[in-house]
Biopython code that builds the backbone (N, CA, C, O; Angstrom):
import numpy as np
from Bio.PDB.StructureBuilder import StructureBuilder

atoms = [
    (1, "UNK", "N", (4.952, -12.305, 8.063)),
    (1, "UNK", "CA", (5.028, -11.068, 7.303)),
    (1, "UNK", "C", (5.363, -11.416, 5.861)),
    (1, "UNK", "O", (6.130, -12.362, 5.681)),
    (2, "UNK", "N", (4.881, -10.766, 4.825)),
    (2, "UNK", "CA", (5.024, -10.692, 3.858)),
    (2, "UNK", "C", (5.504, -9.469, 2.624)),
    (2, "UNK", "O", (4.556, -8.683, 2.634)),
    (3, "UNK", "N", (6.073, -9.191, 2.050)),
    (3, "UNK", "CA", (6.338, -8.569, 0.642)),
    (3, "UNK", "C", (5.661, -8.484, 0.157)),
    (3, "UNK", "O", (5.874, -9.314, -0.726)),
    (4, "UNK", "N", (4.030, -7.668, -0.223)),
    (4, "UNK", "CA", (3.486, -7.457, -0.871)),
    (4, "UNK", "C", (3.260, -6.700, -1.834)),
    (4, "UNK", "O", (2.488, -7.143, -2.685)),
    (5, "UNK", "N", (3.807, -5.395, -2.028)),
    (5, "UNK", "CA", (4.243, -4.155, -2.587)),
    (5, "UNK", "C", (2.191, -3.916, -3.747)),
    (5, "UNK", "O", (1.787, -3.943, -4.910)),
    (6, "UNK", "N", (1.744, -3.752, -2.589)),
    (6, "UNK", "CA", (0.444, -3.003, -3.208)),
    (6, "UNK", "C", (0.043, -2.297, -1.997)),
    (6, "UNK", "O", (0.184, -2.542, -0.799)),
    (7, "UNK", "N", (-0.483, -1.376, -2.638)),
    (7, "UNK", "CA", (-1.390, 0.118, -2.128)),
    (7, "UNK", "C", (-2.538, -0.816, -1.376)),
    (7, "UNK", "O", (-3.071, -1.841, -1.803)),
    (8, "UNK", "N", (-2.739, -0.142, -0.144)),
    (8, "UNK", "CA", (-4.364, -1.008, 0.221)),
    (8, "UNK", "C", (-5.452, 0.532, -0.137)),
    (8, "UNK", "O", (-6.552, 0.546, 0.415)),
    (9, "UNK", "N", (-5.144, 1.482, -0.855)),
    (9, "UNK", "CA", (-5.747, 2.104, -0.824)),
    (9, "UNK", "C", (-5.516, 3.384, -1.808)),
    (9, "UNK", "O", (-4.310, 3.630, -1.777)),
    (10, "UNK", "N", (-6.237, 4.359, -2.727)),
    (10, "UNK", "CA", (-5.703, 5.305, -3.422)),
    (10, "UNK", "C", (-5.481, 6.227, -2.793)),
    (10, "UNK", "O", (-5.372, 7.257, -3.458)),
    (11, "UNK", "N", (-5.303, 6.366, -1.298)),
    (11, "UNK", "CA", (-4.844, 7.666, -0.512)),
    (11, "UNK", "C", (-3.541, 7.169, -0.225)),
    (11, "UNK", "O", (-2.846, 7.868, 0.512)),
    (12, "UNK", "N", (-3.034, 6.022, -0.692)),
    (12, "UNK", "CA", (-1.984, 5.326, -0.123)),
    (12, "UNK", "C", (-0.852, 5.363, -1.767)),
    (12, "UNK", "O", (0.037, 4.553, -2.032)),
    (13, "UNK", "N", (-1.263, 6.490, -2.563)),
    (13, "UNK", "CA", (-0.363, 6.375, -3.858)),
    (13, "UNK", "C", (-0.175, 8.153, -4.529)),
    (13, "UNK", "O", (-1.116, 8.918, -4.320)),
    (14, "UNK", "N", (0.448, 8.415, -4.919)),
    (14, "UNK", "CA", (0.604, 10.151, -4.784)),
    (14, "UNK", "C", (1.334, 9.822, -6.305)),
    (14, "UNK", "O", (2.174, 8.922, -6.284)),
    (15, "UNK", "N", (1.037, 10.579, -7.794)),
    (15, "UNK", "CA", (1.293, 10.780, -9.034)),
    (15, "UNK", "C", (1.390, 9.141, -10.103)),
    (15, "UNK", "O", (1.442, 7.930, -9.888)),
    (16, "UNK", "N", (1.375, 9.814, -10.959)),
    (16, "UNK", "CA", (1.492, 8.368, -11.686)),
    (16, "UNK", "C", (0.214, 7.849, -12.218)),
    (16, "UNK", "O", (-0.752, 8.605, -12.107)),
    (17, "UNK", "N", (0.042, 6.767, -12.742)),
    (17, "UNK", "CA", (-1.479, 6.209, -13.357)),
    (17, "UNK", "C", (-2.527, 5.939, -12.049)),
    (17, "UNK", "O", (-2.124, 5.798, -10.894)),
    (18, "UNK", "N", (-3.399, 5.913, -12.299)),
    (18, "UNK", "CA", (-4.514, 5.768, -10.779)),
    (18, "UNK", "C", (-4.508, 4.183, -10.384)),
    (18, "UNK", "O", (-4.580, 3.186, -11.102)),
    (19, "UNK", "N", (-4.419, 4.300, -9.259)),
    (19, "UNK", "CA", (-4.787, 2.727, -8.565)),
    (19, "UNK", "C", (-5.630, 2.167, -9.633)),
    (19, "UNK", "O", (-6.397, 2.875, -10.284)),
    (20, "UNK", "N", (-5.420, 0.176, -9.925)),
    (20, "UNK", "CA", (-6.633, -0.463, -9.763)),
    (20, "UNK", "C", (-7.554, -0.308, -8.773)),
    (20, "UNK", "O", (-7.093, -0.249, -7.634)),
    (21, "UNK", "N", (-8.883, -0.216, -8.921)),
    (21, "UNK", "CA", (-9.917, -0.590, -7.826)),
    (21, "UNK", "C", (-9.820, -1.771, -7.661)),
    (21, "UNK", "O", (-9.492, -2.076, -6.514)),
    (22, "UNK", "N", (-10.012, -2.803, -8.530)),
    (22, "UNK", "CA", (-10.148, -4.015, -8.784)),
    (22, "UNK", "C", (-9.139, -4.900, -7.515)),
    (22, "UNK", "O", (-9.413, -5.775, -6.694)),
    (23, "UNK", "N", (-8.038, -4.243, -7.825)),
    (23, "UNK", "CA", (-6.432, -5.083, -6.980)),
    (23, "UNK", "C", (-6.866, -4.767, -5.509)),
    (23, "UNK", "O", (-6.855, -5.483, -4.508)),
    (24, "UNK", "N", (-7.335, -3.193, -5.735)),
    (24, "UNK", "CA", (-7.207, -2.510, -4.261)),
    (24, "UNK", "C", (-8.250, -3.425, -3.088)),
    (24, "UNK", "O", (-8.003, -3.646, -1.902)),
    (25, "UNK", "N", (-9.606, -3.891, -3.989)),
    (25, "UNK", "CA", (-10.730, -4.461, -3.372)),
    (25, "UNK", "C", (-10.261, -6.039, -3.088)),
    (25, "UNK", "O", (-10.726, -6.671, -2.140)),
    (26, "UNK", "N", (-9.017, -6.760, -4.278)),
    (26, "UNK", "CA", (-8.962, -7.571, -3.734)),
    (26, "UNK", "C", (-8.113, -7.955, -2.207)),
    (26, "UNK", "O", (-8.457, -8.607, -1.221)),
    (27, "UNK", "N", (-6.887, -7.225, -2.553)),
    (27, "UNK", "CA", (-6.098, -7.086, -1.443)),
    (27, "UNK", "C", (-6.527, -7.162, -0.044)),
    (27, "UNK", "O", (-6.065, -7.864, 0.856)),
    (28, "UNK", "N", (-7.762, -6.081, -0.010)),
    (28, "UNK", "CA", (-8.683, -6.079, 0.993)),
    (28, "UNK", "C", (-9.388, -7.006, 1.622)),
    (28, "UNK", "O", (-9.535, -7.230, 2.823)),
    (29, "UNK", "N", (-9.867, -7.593, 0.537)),
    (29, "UNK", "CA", (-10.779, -8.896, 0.829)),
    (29, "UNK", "C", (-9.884, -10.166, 1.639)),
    (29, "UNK", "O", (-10.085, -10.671, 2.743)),
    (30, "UNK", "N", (-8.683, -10.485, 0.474)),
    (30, "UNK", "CA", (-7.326, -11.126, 1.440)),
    (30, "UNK", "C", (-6.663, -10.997, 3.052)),
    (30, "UNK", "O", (-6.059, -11.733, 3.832)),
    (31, "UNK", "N", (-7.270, -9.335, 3.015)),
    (31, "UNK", "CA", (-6.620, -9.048, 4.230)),
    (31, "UNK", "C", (-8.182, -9.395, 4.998)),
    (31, "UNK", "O", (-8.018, -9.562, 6.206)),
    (32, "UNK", "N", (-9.379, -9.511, 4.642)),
    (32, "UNK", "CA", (-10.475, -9.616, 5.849)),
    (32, "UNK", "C", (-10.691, -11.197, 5.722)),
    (32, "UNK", "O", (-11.455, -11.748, 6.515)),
    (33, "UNK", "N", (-10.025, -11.936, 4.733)),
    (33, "UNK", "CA", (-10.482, -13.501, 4.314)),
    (33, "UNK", "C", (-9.348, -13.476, 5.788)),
    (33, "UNK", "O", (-9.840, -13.644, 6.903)),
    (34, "UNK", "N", (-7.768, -13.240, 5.612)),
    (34, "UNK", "CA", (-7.434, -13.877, 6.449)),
    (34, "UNK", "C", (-6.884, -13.091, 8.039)),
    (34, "UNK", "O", (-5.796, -13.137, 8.611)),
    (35, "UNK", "N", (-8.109, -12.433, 8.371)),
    (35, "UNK", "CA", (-8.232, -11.512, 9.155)),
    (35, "UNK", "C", (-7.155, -10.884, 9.959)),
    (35, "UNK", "O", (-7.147, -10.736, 11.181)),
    (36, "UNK", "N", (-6.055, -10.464, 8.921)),
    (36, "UNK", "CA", (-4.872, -9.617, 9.420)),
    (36, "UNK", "C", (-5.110, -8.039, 9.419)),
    (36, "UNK", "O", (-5.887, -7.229, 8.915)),
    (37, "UNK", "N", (-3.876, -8.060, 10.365)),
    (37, "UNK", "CA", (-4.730, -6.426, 10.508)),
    (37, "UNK", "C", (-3.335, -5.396, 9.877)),
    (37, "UNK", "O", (-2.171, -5.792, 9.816)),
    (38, "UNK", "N", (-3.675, -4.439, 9.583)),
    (38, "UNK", "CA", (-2.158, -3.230, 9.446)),
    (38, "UNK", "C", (-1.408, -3.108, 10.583)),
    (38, "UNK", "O", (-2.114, -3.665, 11.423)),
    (39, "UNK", "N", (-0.460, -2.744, 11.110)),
    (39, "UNK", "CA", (0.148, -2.883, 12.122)),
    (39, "UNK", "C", (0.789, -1.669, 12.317)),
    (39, "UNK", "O", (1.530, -1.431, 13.271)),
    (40, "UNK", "N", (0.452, -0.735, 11.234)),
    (40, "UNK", "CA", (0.652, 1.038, 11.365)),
    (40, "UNK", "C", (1.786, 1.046, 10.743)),
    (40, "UNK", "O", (2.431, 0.029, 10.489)),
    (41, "UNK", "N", (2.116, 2.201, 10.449)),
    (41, "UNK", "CA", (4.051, 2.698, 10.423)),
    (41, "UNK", "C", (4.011, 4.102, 10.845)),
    (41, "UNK", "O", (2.989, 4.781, 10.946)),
    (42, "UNK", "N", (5.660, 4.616, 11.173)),
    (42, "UNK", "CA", (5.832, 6.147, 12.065)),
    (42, "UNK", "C", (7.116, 6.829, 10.828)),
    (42, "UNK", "O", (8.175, 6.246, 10.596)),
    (43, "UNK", "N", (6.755, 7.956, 10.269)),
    (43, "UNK", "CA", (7.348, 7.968, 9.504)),
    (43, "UNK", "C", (6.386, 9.247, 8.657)),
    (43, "UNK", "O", (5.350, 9.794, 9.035)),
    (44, "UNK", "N", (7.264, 9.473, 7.266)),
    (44, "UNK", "CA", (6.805, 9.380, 6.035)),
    (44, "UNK", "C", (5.922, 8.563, 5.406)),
    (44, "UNK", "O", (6.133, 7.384, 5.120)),
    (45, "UNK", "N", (4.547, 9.427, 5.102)),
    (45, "UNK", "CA", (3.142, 8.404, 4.393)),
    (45, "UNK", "C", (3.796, 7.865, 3.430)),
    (45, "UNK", "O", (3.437, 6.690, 3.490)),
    (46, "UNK", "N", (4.667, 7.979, 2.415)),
    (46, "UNK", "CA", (5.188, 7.218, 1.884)),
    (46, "UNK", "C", (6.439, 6.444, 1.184)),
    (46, "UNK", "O", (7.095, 6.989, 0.297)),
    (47, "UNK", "N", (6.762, 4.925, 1.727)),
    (47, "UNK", "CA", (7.991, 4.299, 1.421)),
    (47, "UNK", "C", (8.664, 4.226, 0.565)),
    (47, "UNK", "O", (9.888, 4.119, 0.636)),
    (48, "UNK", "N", (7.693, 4.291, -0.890)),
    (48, "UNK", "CA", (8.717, 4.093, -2.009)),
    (48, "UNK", "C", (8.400, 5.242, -3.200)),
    (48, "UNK", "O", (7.297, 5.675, -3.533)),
    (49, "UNK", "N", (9.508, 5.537, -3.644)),
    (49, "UNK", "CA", (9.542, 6.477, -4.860)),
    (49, "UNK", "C", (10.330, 5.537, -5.705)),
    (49, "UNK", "O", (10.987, 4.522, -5.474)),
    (50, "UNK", "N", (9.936, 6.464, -7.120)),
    (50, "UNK", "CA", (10.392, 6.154, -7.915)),
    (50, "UNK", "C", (11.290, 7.109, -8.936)),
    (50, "UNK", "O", (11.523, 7.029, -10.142)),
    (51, "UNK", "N", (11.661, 7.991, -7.968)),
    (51, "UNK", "CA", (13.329, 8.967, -7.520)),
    (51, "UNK", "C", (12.667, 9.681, -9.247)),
    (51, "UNK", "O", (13.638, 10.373, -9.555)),
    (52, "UNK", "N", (11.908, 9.811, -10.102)),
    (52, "UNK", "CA", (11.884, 10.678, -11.011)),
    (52, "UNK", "C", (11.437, 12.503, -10.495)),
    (52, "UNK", "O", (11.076, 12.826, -9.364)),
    (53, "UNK", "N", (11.534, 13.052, -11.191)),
    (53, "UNK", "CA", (11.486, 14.531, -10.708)),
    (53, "UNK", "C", (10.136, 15.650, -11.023)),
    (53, "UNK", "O", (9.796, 15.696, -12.205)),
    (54, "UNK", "N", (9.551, 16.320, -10.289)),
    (54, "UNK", "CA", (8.396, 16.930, -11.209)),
    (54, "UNK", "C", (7.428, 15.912, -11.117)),
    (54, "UNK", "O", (7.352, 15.001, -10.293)),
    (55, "UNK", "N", (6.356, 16.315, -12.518)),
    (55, "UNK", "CA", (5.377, 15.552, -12.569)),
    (55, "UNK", "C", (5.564, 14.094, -12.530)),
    (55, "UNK", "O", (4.766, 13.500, -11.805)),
    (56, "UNK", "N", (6.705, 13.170, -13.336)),
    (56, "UNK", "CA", (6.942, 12.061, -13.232)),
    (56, "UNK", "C", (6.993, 11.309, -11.656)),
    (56, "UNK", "O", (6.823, 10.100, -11.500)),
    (57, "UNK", "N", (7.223, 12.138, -10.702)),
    (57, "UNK", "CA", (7.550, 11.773, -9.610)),
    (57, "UNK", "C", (6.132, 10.829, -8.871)),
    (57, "UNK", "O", (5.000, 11.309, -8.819)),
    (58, "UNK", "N", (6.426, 9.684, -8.438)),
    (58, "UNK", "CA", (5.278, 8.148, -7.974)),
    (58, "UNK", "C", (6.167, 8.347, -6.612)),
    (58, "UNK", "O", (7.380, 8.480, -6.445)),
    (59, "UNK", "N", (4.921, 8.307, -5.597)),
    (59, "UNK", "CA", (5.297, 7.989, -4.083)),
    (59, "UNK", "C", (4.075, 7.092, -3.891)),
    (59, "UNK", "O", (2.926, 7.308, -4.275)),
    (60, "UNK", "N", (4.668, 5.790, -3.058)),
    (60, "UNK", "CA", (3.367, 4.921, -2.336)),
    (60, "UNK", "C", (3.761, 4.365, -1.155)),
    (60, "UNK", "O", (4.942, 4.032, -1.051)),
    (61, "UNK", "N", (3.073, 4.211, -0.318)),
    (61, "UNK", "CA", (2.971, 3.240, 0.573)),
    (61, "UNK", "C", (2.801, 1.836, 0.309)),
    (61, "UNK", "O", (1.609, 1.530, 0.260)),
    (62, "UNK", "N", (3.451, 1.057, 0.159)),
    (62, "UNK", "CA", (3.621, -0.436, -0.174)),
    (62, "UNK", "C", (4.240, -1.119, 0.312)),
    (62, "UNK", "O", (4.389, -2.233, -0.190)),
    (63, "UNK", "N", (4.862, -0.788, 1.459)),
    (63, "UNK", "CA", (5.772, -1.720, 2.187)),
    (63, "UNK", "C", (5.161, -1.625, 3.728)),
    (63, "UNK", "O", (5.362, -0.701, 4.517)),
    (64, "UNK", "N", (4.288, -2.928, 3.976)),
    (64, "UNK", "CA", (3.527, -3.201, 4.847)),
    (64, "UNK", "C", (3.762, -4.531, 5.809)),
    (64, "UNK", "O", (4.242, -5.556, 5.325)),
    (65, "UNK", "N", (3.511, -4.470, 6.748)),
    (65, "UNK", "CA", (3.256, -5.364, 7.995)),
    (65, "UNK", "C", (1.842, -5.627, 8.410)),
    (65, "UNK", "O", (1.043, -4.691, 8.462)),
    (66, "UNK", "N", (1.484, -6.874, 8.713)),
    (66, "UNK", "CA", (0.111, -7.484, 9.079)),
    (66, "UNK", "C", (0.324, -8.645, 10.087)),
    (66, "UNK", "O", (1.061, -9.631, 10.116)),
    (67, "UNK", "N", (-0.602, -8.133, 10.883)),
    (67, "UNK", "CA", (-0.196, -9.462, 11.877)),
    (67, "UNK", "C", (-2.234, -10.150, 12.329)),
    (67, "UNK", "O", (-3.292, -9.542, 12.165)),
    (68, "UNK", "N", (-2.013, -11.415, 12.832)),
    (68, "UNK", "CA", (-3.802, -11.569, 13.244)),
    (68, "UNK", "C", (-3.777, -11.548, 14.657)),
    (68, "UNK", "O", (-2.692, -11.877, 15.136)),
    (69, "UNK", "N", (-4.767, -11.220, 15.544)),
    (69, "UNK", "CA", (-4.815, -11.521, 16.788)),
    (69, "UNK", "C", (-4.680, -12.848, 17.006)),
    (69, "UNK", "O", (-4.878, -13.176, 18.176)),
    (70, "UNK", "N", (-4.391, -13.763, 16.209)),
    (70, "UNK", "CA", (-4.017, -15.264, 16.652)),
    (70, "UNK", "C", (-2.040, -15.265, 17.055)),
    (70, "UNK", "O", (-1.485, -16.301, 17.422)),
]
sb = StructureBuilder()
sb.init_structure("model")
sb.init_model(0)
sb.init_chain("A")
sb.init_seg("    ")
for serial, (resi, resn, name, xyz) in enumerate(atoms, 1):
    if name == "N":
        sb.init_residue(resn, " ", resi, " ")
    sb.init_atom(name, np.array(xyz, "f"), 0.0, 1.0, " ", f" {name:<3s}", serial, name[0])
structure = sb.get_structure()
């Protein structure tokens, strides 16, 4: 497991500047180069804020688990 703290996705980020595509496609690619998979979470869609109020307010999903069928 790793600490990665990126979005695999722009449904996976709520206010704030818009996802890279660029990061989002690579991330992806990382995750199919080294064929790990998401491993879900139960909860709130998203883990981290950035506790500002109103419009300022950033929620994402970035705190992830991956495991391979190996």
């Amino acid at each position: 497991m790793g600490d990665f703290n990126q979005v695999g996705s722009i449904w996976e980020k709520l206010g704030g500047m818009e996802c890279s595509r660029s990061q989002i496609d690579m991330f992806q690619f990382m995750l199919s180069e080294w064929a790990l998979m998401d491993l879900g979470f139960k909860g709130t869609a998203y883990n981290w804020t950035n506790n500002q109020i109103g419009d300022a307010n950033i929620r994402e999903r970035c705190d992830k688990a991956f495991a391979s069928v190996a």
